[in-house]
C-alpha positions in Angstrom: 22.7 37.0 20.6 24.2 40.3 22.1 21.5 39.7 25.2 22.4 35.8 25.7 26.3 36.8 25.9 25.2 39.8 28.5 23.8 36.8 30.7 25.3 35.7 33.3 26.4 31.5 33.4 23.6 30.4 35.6 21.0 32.7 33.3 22.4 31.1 29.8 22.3 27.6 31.6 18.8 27.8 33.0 18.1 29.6 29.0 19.8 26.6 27.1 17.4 23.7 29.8 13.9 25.8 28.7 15.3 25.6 25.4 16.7 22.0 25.3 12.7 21.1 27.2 11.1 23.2 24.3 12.9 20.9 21.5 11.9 17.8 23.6 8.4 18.4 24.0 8.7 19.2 20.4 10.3 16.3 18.7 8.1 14.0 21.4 4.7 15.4 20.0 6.2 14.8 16.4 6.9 11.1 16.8 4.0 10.8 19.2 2.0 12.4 16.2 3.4 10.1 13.7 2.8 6.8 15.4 1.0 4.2 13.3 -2.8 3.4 14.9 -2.6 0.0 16.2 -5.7 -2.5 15.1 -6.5 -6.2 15.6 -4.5 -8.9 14.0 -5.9 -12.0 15.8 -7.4 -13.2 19.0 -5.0 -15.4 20.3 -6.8 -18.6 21.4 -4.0 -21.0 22.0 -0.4 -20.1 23.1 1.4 -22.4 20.6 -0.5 -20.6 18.2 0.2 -17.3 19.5 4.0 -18.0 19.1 4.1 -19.0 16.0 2.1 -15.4 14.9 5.1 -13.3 16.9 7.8 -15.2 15.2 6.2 -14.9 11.4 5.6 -11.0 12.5 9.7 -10.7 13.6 10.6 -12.2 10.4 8.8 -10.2 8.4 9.5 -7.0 10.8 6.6 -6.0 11.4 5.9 -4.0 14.8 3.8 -5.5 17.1 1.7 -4.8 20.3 -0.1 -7.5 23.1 -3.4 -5.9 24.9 -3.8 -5.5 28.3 -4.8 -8.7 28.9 -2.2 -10.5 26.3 -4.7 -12.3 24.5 -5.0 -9.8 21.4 -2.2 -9.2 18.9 -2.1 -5.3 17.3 0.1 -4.4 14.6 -0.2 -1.0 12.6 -3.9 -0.5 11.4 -2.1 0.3 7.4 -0.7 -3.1 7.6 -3.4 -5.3 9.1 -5.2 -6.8 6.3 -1.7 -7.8 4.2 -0.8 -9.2 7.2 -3.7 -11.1 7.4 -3.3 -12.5 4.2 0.8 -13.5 4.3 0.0 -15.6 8.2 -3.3 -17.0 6.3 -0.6 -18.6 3.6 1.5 -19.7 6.1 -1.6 -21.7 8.0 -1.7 -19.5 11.1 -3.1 -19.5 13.4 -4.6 -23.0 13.3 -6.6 -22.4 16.9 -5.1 -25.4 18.6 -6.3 -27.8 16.3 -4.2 -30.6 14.1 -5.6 -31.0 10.9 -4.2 -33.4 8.2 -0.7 -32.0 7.9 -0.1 -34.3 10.8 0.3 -36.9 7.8 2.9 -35.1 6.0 5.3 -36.1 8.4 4.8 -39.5 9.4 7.9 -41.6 10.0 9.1 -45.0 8.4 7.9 -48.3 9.5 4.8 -46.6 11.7 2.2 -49.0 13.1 -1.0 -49.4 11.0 -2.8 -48.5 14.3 -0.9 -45.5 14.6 -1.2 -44.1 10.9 -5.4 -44.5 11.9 -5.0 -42.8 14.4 -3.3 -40.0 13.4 -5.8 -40.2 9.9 -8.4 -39.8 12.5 -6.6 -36.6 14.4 -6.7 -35.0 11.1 -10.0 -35.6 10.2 -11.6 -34.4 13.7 -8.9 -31.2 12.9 -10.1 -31.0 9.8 -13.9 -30.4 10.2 -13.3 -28.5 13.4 -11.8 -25.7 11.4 -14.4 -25.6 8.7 -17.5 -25.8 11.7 -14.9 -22.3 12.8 -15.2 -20.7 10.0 -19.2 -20.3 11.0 -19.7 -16.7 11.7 -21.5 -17.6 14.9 -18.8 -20.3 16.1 -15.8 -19.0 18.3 -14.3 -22.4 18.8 -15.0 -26.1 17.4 -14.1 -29.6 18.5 -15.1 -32.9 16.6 -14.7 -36.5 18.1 -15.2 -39.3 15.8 -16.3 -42.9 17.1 -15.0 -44.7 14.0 -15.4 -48.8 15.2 -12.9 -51.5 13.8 -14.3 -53.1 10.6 -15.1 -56.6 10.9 -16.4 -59.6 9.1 -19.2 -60.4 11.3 -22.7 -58.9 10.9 -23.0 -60.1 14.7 -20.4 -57.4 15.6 -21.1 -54.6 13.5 -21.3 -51.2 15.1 -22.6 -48.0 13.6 -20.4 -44.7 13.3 -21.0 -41.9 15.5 -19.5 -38.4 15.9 -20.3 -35.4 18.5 -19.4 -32.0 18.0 -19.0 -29.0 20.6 -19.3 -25.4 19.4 -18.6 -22.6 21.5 -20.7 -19.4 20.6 -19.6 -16.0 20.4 -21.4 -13.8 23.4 -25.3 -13.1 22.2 -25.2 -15.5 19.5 -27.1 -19.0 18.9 -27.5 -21.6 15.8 -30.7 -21.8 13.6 -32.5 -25.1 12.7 -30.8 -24.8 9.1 -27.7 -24.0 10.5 -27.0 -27.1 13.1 -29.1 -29.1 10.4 -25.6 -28.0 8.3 -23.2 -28.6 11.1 -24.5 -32.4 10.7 -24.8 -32.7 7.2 -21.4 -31.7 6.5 -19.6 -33.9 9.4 -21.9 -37.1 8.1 -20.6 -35.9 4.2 -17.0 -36.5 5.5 -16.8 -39.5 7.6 -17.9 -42.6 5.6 -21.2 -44.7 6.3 -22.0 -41.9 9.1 -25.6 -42.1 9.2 -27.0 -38.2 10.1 -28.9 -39.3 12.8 -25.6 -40.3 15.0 -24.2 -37.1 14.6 -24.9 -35.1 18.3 -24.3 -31.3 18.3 -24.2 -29.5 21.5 -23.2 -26.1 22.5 -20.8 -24.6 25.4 -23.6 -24.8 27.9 -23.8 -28.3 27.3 -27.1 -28.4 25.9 -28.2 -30.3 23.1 -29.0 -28.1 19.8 -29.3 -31.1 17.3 -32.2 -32.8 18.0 -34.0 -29.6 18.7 -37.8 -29.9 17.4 -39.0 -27.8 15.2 -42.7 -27.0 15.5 -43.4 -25.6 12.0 -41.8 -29.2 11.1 -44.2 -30.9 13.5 -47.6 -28.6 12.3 -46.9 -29.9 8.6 -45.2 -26.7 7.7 -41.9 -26.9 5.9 -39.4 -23.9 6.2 -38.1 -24.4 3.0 -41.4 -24.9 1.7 -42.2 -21.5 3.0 -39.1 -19.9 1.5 -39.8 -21.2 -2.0 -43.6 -19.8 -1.7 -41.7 -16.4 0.0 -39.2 -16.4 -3.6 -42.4 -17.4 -5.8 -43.7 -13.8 -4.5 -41.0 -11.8 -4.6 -40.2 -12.9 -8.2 -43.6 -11.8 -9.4 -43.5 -8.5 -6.7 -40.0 -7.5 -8.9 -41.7 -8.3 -12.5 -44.5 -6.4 -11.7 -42.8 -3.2 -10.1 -40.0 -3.6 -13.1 -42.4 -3.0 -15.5 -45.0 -0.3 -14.1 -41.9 2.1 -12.7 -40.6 3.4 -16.5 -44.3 4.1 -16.4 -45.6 5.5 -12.5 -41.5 5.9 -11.1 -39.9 3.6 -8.7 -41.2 5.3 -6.0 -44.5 5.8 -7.1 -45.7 1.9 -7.3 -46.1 -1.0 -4.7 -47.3 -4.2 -5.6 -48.1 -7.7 -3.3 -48.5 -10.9 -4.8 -50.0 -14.5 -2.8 -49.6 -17.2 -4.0 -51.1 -20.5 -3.3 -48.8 -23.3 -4.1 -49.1 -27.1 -4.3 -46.9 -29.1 -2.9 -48.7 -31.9 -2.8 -46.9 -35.2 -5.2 -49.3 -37.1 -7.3 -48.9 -40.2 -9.0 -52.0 -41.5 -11.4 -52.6 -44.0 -13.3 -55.2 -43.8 -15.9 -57.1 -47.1 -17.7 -60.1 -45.9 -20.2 -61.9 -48.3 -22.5 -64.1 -47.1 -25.5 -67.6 -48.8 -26.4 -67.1 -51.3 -29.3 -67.7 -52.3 -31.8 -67.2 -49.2 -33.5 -66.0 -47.9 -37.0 -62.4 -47.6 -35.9 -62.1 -50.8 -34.1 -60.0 -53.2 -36.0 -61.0 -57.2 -35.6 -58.2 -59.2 -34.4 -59.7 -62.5 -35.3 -63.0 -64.0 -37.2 -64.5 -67.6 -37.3 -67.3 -68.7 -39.7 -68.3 -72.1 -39.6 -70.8 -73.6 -41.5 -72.5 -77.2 -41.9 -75.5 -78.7 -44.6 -76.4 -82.3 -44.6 -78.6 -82.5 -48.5 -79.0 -86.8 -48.5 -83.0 -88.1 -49.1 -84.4 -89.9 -46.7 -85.0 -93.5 -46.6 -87.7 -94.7 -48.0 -89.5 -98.2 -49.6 -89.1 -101.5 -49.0 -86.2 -102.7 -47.3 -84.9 -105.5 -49.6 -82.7 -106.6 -52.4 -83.4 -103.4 -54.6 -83.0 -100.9 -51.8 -79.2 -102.0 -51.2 -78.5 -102.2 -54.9 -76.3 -98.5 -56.2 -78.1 -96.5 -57.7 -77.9 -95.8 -61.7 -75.9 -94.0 -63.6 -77.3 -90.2 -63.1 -77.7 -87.8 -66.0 -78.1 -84.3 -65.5 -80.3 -82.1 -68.1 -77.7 -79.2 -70.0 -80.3 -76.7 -67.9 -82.1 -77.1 -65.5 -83.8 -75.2 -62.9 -81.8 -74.3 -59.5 -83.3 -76.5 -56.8 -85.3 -75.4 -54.3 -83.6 -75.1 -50.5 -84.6 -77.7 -48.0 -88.2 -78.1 -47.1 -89.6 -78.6 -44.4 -90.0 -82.2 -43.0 -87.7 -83.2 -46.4 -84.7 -84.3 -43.9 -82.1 -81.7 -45.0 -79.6 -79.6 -42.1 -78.1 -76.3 -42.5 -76.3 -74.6 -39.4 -74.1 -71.9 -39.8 -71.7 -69.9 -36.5 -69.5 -67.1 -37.2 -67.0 -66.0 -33.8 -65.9 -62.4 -34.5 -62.8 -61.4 -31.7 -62.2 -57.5 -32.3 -59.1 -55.6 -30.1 -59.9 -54.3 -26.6 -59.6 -50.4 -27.0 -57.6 -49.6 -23.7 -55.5 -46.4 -22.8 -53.1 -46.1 -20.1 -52.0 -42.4 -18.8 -49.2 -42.3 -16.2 -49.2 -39.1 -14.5 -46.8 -37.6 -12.1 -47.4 -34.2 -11.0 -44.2 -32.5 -9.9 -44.5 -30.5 -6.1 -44.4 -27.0 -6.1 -47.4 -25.8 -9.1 -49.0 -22.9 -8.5 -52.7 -22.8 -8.0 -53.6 -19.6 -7.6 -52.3 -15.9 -7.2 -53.7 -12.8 -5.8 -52.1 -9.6 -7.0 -52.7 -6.4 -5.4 -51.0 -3.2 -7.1 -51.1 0.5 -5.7 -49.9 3.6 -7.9 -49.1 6.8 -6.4 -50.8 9.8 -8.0 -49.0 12.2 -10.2 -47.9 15.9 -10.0 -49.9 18.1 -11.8 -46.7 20.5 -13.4 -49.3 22.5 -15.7 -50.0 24.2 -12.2 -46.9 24.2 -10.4 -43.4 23.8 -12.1 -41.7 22.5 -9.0 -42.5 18.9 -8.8 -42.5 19.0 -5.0 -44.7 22.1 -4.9 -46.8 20.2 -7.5 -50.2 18.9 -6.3 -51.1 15.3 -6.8 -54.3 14.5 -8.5 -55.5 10.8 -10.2 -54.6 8.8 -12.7 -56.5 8.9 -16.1 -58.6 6.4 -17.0 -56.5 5.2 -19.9 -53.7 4.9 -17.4 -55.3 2.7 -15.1 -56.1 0.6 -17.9 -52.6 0.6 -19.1 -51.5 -0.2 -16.2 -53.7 -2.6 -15.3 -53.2 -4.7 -19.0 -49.0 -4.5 -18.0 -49.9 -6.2 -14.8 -51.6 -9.0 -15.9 -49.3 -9.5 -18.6 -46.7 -9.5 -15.8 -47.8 -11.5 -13.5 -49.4 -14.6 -16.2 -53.0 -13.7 -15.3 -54.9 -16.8 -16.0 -58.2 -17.0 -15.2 -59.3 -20.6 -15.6 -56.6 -20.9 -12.2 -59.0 -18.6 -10.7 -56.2 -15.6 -10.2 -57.1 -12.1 -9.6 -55.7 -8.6 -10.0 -56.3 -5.0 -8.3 -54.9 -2.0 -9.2 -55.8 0.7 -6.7 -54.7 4.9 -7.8 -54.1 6.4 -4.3 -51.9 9.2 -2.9 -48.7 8.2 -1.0 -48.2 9.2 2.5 -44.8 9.6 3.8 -43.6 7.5 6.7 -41.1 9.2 8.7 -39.2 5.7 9.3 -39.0 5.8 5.4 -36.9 9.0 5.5 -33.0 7.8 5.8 -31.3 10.6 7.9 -28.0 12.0 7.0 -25.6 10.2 8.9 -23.7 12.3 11.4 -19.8 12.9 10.2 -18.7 11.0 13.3 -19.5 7.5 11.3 -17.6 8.2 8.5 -14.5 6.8 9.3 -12.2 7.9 7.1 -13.2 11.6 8.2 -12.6 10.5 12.1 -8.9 9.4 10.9 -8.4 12.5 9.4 -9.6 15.0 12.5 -7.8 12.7 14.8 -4.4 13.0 12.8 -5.4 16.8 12.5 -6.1 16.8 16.5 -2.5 14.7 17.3 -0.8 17.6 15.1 -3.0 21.0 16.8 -2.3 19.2 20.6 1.0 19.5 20.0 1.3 23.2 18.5 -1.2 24.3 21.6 0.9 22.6 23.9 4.6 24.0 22.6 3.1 27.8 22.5 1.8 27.1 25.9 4.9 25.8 27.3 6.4 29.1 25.2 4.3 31.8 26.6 4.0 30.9 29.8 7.0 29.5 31.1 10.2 29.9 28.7 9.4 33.3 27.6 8.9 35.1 30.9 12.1 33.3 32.1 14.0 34.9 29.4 11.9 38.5 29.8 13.2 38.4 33.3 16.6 37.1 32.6 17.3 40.0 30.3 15.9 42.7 32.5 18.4 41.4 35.2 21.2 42.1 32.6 23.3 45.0 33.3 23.9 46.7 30.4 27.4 48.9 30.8 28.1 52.0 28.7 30.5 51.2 26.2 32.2 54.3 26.2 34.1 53.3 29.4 34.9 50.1 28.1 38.4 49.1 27.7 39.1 52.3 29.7 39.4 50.0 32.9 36.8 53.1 34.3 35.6 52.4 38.5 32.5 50.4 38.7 32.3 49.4 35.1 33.0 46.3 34.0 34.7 45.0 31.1 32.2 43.5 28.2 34.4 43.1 25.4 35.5 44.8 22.3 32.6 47.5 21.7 31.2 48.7 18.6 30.6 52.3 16.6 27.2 52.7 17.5 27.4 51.0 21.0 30.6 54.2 22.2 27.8 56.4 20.2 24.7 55.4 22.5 27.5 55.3 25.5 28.8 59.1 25.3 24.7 60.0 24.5 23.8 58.7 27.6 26.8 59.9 29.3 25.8 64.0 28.2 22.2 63.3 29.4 23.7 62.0 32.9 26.5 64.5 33.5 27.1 67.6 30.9 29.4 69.4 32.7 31.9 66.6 32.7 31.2 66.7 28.9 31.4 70.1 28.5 34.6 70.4 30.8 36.1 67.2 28.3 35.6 69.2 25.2 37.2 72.1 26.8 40.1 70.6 27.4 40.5 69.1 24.3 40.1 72.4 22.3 42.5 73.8 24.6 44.9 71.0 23.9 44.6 71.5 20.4 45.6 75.1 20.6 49.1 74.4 22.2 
């Protein structure tokens, strides 16, 4: 402090600007260090929706930035995804689009045409938004052709709707994906019949009616995908129960399967041979006729046509013998048996989707022989034992539901593994970590600003201030007060500073010194 008040007023004012600059570039780094990052809130795509966003954010006050271009919203990165969430409860943004909270504020005594009208704004609004909420779709619109219903078969017209997606850059919709786009818009508008639903894409072509040649070679791709599960399922049950065995890494297993997806519907009639034991009679006829009278015989007359006398029959008599021949007696006998028709009837409908066969192929690594080596990666490999194999082999089958009347097969090959280098996952390097980035870059905001204060110190404030104080003149204190020639008055000096003064004032002239003392021992002797 002594040096500053030595200065002169131009030298403290220049000292107090290097020092006033100092604190600036200090306390500018500090709130330059401190400032939130800045991420994404939304994309604005429509200005009304874009104001809406600002106002909600200046309610809640919450800072805000616009990108270069205007059309990107930032708000501090800590706050982004609450933010996200409060504007999602509020309905923003809505991308330009009207959905059916146009209804909610429909005024008294509107038109019937009017309230269809605006039912059918909300609607199109409606399946816009959910066609945006497509990861590949930036931007939807839906027109419905809903005709006037009307009592004449004459005049009825079918529905039909069109939908336009735009595409984010590098991005295009799968088969099963516009196939959804036209399920879901035919779902919502009643007696919408898919095939009048048109999709087509910003360029204007049309992406609904695409063919699809696996469709058109007989191949269905969900078909495929099911066959593609099927195989996977029996890939995981196999690996699932070999790796407490062989190690998760040390077993790979394929499985095809051939799978029938053809749909059968048979109908089945048999009939047994009859008659047999266990065929029951449904009906029987026996029918049986004798004729026993004599035949005519003298001549014909008075006594022929008389009755005949009274007969008497002997208490036993012998059993009379059956007609003879040429006597005139008929016998006929007919028995109709009618047994039950023996008839079975199978209905059989084979559901699609049965496997016919599967092919398993299995490969275990071989193991680390630790009675050589105790590190297991020093450890050479050698084969399985036979009883492992056959372990193995029995776990397999019972995994995959060997069966062999379906004609399936198994292999189980013992092999060594050989490692790909596309298998081996590298480290990743610390500049994808994210968190770790946030941290150095904080760290970096906070080491810019010390490097750039002790520059601005050592190179330009202090050497000022070196040279300001070597332009100082520093007076001798012992004249001060004195009013002595040539030295000037620097206020009320202290012990030690008339102590340095008078030493410096012997080195420079002793004589005077010695001529002072003098006199003031000769003073003291009067």
């Amino acid at each position: 402090m002594e040096a500053f008040f030595r200065l002169g007023n131009r030298q403290k004012l220049i000292s107090m600007i290097g020092i006033a600059l100092l604190l600036a570039v200090l306390i500018g780094g500090l709130l330059w260090a401190r400032e939130p990052s800045y991420a994404v809130l939304f994309s604005i795509q429509d200005e009304k929706d874009g104001g809406q966003i600002v106002a909600a954010l200046q309610q809640q006050n919450i800072p805000y930035h616009f990108s270069e271009g205007g059309h990107t919203i930032l708000v501090p990165q800590a706050v982004v995804h609450d933010t996200r969430l409060r504007l999602a409860a509020q309905g923003l943004p809505k991308g330009g689009l009207v959905g059916f909270e146009l209804l909610e504020n429909q005024k008294m005594g509107i038109s019937q045409f009017a309230e269809q009208v605006n039912y059918q704004r909300g609607l199109e609004g409606e399946l816009a938004r959910s066609i945006q909420s497509l990861a590949a779709v930036k931007g939807a619109r839906v027109h419905l052709a809903i005709p006037k219903q009307s009592a004449f078969l004459r005049d009825d017209q079918k529905t039909s709707a069109s939908v336009l997606v735009s595409l984010y850059p590098g991005r295009k919709l799968e088969p099963g994906q516009v196939a959804g786009i036209v399920n879901l818009v035919a779902s919502s508008v009643p007696q919408l019949n898919p095939a009048n639903v048109s999709v087509i894409d910003q360029e204007g072509s049309l992406v609904s009616q695409q063919k699809d040649p696996s469709r058109d070679a007989g191949l269905d791709p969900l078909q495929i995908k099911y066959v593609r599960d099927i195989e996977a399922s029996y890939v995981k049950r196999i690996e699932s129960i070999l790796a407490p065995i062989v190690g998760v890494s040390n077993v790979r297993a394929q499985v095809a399967a051939d799978v029938d997806f053809s749909l059968t519907d048979q109908v089945a009639e048999t009939y047994k041979p009859n008659p047999s034991p266990a065929t029951a009679i449904r009906s029987q006829q026996i029918a049986e006729a004798a004729n026993s009278s004599p035949p005519a015989a003298g001549i014909p007359g008075a006594l022929s046509n008389q009755p005949p006398a009274t007969a008497t029959a002997p208490i036993a008599q012998a059993p009379a013998p059956g007609p003879a021949a040429g006597t005139g007696q008929n016998y006929s006998k007919n028995a109709t048996f009618n047994y039950e028709v023996d008839k079975t009837i199978l209905h059989t409908k084979a559901a699609p989707g049965s496997i016919r066969r599967l092919s398993v192929a299995v490969v275990v690594n071989f193991k680390k022989d630790l009675t050589k080596e105790k590190d297991p990666a020093k450890a050479p490999p050698q084969p399985l034992a036979e009883a492992d194999l056959k372990l193995i082999n029995e776990l397999a089958r019972e995994a995959m539901g060997f069966t062999k009347e379906r004609g399936d097969t198994l292999n189980v090959a013992n092999a060594p593994f050989t490692v790909i280098e596309k298998d081996i996952v590298p480290d990743a390097p610390f500049w994808a970590n994210a968190e770790l980035m946030a941290i150095l870059k904080d760290l970096g905001k906070y080491l810019l600003i010390a490097g750039g204060v002790f520059w601005l110190w050592t190179r330009v404030l202090k050497p000022i201030l070196e040279k300001l104080m070597e332009a100082a003149p520093v007076a001798p204190s012992g004249y001060a007060g004195t009013g002595g020639e040539g030295m000037p008055h620097m206020g009320q000096p202290t012990y030690e500073s008339k102590l340095a003064a008078a030493r410096e004032l012997a080195k420079q002239d002793p004589k005077a010194v010695a001529n002072m003392i003098k006199d003031w021992v000769g003073g003291g002797g009067h």
